[in-house]
C-alpha positions in Angstrom: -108.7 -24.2 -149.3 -109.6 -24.1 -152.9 -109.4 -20.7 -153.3 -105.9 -20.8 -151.8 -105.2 -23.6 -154.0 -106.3 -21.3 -157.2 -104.1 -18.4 -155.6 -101.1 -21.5 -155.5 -101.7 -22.0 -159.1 -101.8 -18.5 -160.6 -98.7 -18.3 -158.9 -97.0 -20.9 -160.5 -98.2 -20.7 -163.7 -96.5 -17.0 -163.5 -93.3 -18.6 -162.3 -93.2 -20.8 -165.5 -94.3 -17.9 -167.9 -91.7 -16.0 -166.4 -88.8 -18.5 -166.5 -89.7 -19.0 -170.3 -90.0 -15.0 -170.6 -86.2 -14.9 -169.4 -85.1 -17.3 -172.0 -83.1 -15.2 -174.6 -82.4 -16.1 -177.8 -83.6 -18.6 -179.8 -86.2 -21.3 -178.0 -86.3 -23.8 -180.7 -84.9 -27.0 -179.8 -81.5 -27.6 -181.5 -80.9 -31.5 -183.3 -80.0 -33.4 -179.6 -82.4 -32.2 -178.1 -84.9 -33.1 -180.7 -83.3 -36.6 -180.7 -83.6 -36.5 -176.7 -87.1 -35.3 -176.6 -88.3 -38.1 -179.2 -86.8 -40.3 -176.9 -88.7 -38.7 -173.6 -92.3 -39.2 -176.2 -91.0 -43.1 -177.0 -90.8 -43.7 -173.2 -93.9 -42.0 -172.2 -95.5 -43.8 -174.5 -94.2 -47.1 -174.0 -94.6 -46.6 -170.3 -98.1 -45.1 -170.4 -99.1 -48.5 -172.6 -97.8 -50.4 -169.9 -99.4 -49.3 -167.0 -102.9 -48.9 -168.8 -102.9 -52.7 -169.1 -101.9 -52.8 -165.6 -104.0 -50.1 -164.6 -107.1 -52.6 -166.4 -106.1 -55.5 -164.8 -105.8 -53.9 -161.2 -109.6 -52.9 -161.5 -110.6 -56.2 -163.1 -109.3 -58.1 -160.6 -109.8 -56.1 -157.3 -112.6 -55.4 -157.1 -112.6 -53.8 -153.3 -109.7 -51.9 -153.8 -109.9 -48.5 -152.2 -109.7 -46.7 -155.1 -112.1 -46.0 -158.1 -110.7 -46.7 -161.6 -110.4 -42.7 -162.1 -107.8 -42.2 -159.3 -106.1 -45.4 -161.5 -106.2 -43.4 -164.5 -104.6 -40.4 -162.6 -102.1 -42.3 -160.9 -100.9 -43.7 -164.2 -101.0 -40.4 -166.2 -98.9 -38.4 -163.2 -96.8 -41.7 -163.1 -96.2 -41.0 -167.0 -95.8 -37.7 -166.8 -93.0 -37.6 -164.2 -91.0 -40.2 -166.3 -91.2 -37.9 -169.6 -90.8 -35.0 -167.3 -87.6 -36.3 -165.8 -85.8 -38.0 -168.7 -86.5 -34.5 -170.9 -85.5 -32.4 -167.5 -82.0 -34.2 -167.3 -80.9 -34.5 -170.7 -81.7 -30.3 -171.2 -84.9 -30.8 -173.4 -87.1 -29.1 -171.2 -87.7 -25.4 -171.3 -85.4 -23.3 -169.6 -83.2 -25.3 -168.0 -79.6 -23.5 -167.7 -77.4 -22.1 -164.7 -79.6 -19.1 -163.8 -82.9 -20.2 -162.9 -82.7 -21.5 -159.7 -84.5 -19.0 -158.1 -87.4 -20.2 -160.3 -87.2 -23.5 -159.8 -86.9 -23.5 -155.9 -90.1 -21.1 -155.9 -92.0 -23.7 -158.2 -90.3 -26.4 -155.3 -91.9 -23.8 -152.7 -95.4 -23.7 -153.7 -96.0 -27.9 -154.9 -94.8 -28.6 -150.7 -97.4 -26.0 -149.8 -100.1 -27.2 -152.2 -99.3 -30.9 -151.4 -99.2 -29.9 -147.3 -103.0 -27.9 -148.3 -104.4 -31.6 -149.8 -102.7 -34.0 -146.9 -105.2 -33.5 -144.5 -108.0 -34.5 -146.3 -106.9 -37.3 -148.0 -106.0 -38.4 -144.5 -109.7 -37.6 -142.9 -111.0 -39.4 -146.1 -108.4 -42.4 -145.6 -109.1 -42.5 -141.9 -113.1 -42.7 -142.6 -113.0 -45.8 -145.0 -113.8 -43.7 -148.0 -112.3 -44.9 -151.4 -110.6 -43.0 -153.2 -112.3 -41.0 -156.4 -111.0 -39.1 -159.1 -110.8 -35.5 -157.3 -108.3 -37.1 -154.8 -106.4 -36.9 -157.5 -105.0 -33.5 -157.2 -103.0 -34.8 -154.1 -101.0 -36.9 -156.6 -100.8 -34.1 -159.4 -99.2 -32.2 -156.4 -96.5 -34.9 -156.1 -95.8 -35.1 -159.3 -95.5 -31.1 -158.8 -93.1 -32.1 -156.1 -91.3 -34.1 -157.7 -90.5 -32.8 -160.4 -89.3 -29.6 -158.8 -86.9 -31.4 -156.9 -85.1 -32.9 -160.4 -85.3 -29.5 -161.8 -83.3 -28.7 -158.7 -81.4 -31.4 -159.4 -80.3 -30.9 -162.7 -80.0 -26.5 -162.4 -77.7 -27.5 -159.5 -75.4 -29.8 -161.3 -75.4 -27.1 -164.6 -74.5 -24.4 -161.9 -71.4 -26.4 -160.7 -70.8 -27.6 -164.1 -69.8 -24.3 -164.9 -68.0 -23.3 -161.8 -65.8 -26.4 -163.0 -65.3 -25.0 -166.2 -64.8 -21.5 -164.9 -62.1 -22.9 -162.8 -60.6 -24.8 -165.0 -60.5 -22.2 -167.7 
């Protein structure tokens, strides 16, 4: 499993590196989306703030909870992370993100169902033994996040694809 979970990643980084390869032109950010991506950083940041108190006052106060303050920390970073990742994604401050690269995207989509189906069954033996949750189970939520993500990258290529079939019609 970890070895095909390496392969998984290799893979996907390559996607990314080539998605970014294809860009042509210039890559620096233009003034909106400089404006938009301090925006993404103040909500990230805000947010992140937020749910460490919460995350410190969830493992003050439970003290059998069925997690171990690590996952906690994980679950608020990917929590974070998806919430800078989505507000940059669909305002188009995030790499790469015009009409053409929906092949990428649904391959990056492709790969975070397979690497989440690859870490569902043993978080479930682990759930279904009693065991808490540590800080390597983790990955199973970095792979939602993966998920996720993909799915509003989908999202918002999809919408710039028929953006511009509206424009090409109308035109």
């Amino acid at each position: 499993m970890l070895v095909l979970g390496m392969i998984l990643l290799v893979v996907s980084m390559v996607a990314v590196m080539l998605c970014v390869a294809n860009e042509k032109g210039d890559r620096s950010y233009d003034e909106r989306q400089t404006a938009v991506m301090g925006k993404a950083y103040k909500v990230g940041f805000i947010l992140n703030s937020v749910l460490l108190l919460l995350a410190a006052f969830v493992a003050e106060s439970w003290k059998d909870a069925p997690f171990d303050s690590g996952f906690l920390m994980v679950l608020v970073l990917c929590v974070d992370l998806c919430a800078f990742a989505t507000y940059a994604i669909w305002h188009d401050a995030y790499f790469g993100m015009r009409r053409n690269y929906l092949p990428g995207v649904v391959l990056l989509l492709v790969l975070g169902v397979i690497a989440l189906a690859l870490g569902l069954p043993g978080l479930m033996s682990k759930l279904a033994a009693g065991a808490r949750l540590d800080f390597g189970d983790g990955t199973l939520l970095i792979n939602v996040c993966w998920v996720l993500e993909s799915l509003v990258a989908l999202a918002r290529v999809w919408r710039l694809r028929e953006e511009g079939r509206r424009e090409a019609r109308e035109a």
